[in-house]
C-alpha positions as CSV (number, residue, x, y, z in Angstrom):
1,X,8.3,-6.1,4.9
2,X,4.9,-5.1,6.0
3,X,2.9,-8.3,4.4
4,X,5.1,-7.2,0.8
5,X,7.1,-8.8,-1.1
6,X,10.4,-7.5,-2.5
7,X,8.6,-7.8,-5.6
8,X,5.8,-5.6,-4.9
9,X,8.0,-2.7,-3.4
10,X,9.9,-2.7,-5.8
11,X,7.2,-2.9,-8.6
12,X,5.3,0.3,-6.5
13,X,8.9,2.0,-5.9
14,X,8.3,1.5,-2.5
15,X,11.8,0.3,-1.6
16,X,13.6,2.8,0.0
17,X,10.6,4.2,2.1
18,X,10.0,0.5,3.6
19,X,13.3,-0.2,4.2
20,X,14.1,3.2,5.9
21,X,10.8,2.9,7.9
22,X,11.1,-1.2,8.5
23,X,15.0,-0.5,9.6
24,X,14.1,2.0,12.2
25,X,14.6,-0.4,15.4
26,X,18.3,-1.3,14.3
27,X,19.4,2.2,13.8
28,X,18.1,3.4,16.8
29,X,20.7,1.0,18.9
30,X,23.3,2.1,16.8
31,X,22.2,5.8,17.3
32,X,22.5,5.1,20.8
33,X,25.8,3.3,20.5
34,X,27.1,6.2,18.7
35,X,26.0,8.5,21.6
36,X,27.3,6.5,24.4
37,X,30.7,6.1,22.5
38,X,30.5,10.2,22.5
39,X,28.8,10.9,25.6
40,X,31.8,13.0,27.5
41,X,32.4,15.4,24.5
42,X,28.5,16.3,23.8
43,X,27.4,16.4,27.4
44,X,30.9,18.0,28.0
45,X,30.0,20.8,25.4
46,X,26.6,21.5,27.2
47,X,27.7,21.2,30.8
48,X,30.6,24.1,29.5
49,X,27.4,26.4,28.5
50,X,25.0,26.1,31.2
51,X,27.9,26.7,33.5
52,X,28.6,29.9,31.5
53,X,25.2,31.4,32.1
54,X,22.7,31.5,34.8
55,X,19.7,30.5,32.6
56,X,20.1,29.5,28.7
57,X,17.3,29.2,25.8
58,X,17.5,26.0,23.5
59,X,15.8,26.3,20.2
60,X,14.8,23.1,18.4
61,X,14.6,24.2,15.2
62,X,13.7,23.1,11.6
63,X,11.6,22.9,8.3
64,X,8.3,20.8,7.8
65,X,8.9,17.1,9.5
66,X,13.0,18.8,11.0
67,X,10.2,21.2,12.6
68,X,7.8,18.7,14.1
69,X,10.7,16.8,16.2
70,X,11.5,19.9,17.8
71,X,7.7,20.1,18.5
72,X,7.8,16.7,19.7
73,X,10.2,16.9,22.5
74,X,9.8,20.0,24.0
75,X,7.4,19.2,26.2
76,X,9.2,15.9,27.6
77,X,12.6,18.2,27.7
78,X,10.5,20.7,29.6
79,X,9.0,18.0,32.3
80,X,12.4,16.9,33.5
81,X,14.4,20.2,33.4
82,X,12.2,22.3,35.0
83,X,15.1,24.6,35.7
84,X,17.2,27.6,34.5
85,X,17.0,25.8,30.5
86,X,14.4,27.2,29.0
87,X,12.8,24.8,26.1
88,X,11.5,25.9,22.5
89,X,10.7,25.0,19.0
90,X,9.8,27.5,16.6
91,X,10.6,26.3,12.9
92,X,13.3,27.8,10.6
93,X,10.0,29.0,8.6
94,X,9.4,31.4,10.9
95,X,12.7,32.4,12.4
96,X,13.9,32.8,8.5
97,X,10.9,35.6,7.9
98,X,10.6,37.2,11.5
99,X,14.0,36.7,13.2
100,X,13.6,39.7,15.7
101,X,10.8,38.1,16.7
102,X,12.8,34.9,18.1
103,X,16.1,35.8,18.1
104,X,17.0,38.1,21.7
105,X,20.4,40.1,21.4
106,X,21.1,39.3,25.2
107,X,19.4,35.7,25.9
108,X,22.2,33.3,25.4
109,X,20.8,30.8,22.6
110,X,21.7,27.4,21.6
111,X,19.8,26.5,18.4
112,X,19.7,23.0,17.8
113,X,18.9,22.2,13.9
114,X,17.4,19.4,12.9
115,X,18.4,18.7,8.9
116,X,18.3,15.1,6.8
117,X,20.3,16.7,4.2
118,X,21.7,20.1,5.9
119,X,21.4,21.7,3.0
120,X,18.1,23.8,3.6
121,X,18.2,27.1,2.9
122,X,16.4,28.1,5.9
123,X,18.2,25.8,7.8
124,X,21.7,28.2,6.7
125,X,19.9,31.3,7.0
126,X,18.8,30.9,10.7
127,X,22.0,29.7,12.2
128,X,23.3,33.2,10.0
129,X,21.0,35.3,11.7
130,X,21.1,33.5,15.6
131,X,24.9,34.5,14.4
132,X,24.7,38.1,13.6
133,X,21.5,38.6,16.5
134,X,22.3,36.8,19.4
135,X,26.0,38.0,21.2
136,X,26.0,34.4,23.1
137,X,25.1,32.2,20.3
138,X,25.9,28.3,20.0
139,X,24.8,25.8,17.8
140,X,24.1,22.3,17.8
141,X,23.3,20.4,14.5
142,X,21.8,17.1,14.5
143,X,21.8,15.8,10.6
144,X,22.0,12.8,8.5
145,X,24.6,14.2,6.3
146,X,28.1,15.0,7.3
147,X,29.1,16.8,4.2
148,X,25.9,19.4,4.3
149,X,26.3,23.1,4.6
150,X,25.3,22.9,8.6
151,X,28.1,20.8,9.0
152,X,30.7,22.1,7.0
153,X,30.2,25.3,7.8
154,X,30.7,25.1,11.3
155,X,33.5,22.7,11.4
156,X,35.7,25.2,12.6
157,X,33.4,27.1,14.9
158,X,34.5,26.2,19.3
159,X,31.1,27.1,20.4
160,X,29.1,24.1,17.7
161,X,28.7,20.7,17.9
162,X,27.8,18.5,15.1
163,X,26.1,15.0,15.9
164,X,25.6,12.7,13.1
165,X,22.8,9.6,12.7
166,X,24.0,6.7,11.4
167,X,24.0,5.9,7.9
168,X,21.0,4.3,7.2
169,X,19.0,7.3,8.5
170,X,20.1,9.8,5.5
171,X,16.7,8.6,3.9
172,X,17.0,8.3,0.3
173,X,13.1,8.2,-0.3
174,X,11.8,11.5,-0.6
175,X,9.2,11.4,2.8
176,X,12.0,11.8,6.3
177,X,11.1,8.4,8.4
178,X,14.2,7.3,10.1
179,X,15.7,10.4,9.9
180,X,13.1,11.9,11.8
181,X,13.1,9.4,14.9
182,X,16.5,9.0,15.1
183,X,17.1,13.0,15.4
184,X,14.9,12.7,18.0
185,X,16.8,10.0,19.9
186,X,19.7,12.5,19.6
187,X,18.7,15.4,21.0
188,X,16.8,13.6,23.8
189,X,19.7,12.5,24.8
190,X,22.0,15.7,24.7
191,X,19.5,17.6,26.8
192,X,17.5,15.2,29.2
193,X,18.6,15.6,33.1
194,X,18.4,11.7,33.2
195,X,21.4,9.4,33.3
196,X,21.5,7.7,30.1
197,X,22.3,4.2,29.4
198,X,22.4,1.7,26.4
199,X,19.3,0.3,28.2
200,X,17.2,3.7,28.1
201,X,15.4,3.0,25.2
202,X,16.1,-0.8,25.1
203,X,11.9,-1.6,26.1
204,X,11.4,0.9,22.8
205,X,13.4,-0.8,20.4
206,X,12.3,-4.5,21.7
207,X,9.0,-3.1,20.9
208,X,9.5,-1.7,18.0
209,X,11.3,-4.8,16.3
210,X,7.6,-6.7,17.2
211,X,5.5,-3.6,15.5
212,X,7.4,-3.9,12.4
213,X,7.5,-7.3,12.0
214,X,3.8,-8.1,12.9
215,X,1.8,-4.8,12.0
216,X,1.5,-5.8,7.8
217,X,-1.8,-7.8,8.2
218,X,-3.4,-4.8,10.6
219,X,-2.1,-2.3,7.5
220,X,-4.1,-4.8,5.1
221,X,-7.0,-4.3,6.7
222,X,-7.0,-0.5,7.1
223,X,-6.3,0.7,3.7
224,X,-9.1,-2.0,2.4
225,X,-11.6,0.8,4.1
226,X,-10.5,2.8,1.3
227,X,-10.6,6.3,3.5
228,X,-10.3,9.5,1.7
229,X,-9.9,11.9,5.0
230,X,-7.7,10.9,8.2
231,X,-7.3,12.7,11.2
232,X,-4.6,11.9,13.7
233,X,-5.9,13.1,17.5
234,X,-3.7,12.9,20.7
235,X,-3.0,14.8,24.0
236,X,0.6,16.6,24.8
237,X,3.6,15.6,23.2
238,X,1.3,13.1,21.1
239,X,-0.9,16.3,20.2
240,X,2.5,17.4,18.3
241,X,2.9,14.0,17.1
242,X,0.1,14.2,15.0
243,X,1.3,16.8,12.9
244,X,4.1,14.5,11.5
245,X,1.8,11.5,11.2
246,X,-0.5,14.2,8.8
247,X,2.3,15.4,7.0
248,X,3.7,11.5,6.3
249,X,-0.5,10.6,5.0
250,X,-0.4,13.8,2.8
251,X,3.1,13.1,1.0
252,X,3.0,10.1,0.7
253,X,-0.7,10.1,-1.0
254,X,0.5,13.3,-2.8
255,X,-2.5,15.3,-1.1
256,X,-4.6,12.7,-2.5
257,X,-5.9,11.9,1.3
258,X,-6.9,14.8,3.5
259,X,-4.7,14.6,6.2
260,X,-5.3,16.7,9.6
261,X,-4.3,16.7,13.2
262,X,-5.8,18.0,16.5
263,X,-5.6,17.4,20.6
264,X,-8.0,15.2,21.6
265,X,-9.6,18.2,23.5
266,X,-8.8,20.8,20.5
267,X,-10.6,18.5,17.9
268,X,-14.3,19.5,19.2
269,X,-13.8,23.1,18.4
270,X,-14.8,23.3,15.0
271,X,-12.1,20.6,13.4
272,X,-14.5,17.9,14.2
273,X,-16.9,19.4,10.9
274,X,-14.2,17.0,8.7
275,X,-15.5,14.0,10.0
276,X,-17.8,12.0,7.3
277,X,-18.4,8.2,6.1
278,X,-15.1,8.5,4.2
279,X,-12.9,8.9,6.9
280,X,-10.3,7.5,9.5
281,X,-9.7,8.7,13.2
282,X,-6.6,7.8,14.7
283,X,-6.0,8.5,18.2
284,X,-2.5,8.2,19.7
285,X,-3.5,7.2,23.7
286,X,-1.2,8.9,26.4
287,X,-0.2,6.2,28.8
288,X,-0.6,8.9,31.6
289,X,-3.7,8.1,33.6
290,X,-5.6,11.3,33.9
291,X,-4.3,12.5,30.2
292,X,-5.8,9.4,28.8
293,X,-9.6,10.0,30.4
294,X,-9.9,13.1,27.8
295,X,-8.3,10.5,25.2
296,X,-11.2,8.0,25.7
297,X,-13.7,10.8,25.8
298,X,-12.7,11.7,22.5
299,X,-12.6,8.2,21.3
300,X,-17.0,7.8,22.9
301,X,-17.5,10.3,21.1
302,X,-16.3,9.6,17.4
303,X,-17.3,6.3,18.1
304,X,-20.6,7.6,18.7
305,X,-20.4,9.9,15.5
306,X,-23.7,9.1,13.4
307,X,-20.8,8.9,10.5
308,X,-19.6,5.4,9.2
309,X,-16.1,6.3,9.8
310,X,-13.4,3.6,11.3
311,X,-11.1,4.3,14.4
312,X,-7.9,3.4,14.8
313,X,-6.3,3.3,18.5
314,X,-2.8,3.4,19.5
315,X,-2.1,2.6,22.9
316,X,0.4,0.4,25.0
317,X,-1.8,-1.9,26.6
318,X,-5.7,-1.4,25.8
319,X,-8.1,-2.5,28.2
320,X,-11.6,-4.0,27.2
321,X,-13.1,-0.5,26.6
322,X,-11.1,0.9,23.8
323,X,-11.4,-3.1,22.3
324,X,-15.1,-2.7,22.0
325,X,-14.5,1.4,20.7
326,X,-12.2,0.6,18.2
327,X,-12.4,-0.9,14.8
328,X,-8.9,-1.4,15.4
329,X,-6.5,-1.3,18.5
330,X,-3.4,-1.6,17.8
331,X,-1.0,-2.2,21.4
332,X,2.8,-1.3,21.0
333,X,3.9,-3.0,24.3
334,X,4.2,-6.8,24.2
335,X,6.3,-7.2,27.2
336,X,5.3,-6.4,31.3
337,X,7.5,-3.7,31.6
338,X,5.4,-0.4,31.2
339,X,7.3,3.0,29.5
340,X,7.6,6.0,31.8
341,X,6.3,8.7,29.0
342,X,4.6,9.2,26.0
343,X,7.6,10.3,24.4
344,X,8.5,7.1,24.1
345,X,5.6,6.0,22.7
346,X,5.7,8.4,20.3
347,X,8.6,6.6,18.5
348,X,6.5,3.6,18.3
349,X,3.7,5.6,16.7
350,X,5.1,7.5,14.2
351,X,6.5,4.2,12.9
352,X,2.7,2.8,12.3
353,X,1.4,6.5,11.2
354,X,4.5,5.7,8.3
355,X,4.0,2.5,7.6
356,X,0.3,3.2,7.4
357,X,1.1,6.3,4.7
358,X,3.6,4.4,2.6
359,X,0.7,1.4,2.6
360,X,-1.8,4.0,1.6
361,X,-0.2,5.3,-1.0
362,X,0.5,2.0,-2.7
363,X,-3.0,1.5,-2.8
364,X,-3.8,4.5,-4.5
365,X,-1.0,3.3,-7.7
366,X,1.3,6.4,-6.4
367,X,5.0,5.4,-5.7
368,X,6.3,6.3,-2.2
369,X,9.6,6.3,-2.9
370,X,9.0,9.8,-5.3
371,X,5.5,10.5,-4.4
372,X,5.7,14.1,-6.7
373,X,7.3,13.0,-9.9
374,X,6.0,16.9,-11.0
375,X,8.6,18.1,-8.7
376,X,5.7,20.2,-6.7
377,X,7.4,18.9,-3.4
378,X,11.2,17.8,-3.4
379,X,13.6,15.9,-0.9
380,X,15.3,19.1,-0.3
381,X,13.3,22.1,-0.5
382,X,13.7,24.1,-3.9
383,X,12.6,27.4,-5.1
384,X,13.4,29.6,-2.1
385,X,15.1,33.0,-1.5
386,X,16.7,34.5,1.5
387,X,17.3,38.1,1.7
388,X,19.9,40.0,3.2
389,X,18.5,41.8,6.6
């Protein structure tokens, strides 16, 4: 997997986070099997609400990397609906500390939680409050883990619905991978307008099989430049993106790389001071055409940048251009079918922005499996108190 051997994953204790990132194609089908096979009781339970109320709130919801898929589908969710839904992420971090200033006694609310393990204590604490704030309050939890506290605790409860990814996406390595795309896959497909099919995200997983299998050699290459700073740019959607790609780069190097994110418009004003001979830019290219001309203005101008940093590019299909910008393009679609958003690009991205983390942290002798042997950071967060309101 990704130009190693079973020998060398398993000498770095790299196993389970190559696997979990490797296996991603696979359990996306089956996540999408699962949904189909359930389709007419979770489309049923959110047909029953909006025809309840003449406008609803959905709040993707979550901690950390929970947090950033909820960040990364709002604006796709909010493109197609364009109606009496109203779209949101705010993170349990926040709703936890300030409910009252999220949580609207008379708005009717579904809050959608993200949670690998479900056993978050912010994750309990803001369904508890939504609970105790909001007088129309449903819930929706997407988790890896049927036996966590979201799910058991609202086993009982008519106006929840639990979904649950397959298997193989409860991660086991510390850093969320597969977890996070396929929770993403979930709720896109609970809440988007569009008729789903099992050929929806077919183009994405025949994509994403070749990226896996063929992107080892390109990793090689990168993590020989030995950069000490990276900063993950893109526009939209892909903007929000690159706060998970950051976050996988500064786990999995246990802070040891300097990982940041930006818009590709944001990242002039003042975030651009980072930049120096020691660093990586990666830009994650919209496919949309007038998005993408402030994505290749950004790419001129780091290219131009009188630093001797490298640039990566992500992009479907690059055109000569970005070639000649890049040190490295890397294009996700091999076939003549285009996609029809950057969201689902975005899946193909965050699987290189992983891959290119766990490879990375290899390379500086830390094991990706348990990147914080100290226990500063944990799989499930420790050392937190909730207080009564």
């Amino acid at each position: 997997m990704f130009n190693l051997t079973k020998q060398d994953l398993e000498q770095n204790k790299a196993m389970n986070t190559a696997t979990e990132i490797f296996q991603q194609p696979e359990v996306w089908q089956e996540m999408i099997d699962s949904l189909l096979e359930n389709s007419d009781s979770t489309r049923g339970f959110i047909k029953s609400i909006y025809e309840k109320h003449d406008s609803v709130r959905v709040i993707f919801t979550g901690a950390g990397t929970s947090a950033f898929a909820g960040d990364t589908l709002v604006p796709e969710l909010r493109r197609q609906s364009q109606g009496h839904v109203q779209f949101e992420s705010i993170a349990t971090t926040d709703l936890v500390s300030n409910p009252t200033e999220f949580l609207y006694k008379e708005t009717p609310t579904i809050l959608v939680s993200f949670a690998r393990s479900g056993n978050s204590p912010e994750s309990v604490a803001a369904v508890n409050l939504g609970q105790d704030i909001v007088d129309d309050f449903y819930q929706i939890n997407i988790t890896c883990n049927k036996d966590g506290k979201l799910a058991v605790n609202s086993k009982d409860d008519e106006n929840s619905l639990t979904i649950l990814t397959p298997e193989k996406a409860h991660d086991q390595a510390m850093a969320m991978t597969s977890s996070f795309s396929s929770m993403i896959i979930a709720a896109y497909f609970v809440f988007t307008p569009k008729e789903f099919t099992k050929d929806t995200f077919a183009h994405v997983v025949s994509n994403a099989n070749q990226l896996v299998e063929n992107i080892g050699v390109t990793l090689d290459d990168i993590v020989e430049t030995d950069f000490e700073r990276i900063i993950y740019l893109g526009s939209g959607l892909l903007s929000q993106l690159s706060h998970e790609a950051a976050l996988k780069m500064l786990e999995l190097t246990s802070g040891q790389v300097v990982a940041v994110h930006e818009s590709s418009l944001g990242f002039r004003h003042g975030p651009k001071s980072i930049l120096n001979d020691k660093s990586a830019v990666v830009l994650f290219m919209s496919q949309d055409p007038y998005t993408r001309k402030y994505d290749m203005d950004i790419l001129r101008e780091v290219t131009a940048d009188e630093s001797n940093l490298n640039v990566i590019v992500l992009v479907d299909q690059a055109d000569d251009e970005i070639k000649e910008l890049a040190n490295w393009t890397i294009e996700v679609n091999t076939e003549e079918k285009t996609f029809d958003s950057d969201f689902e690009l975005a899946l193909l991205y965050v699987v290189f922005a992983q891959a290119l983390a766990m490879r990375k942290s290899i390379q500086l002798g830390i094991t990706p499996d348990n990147p914080s042997p100290t226990g500063r950071i944990n799989r499930v967060v420790k050392g937190v108190t909730i207080y009564e309101r």
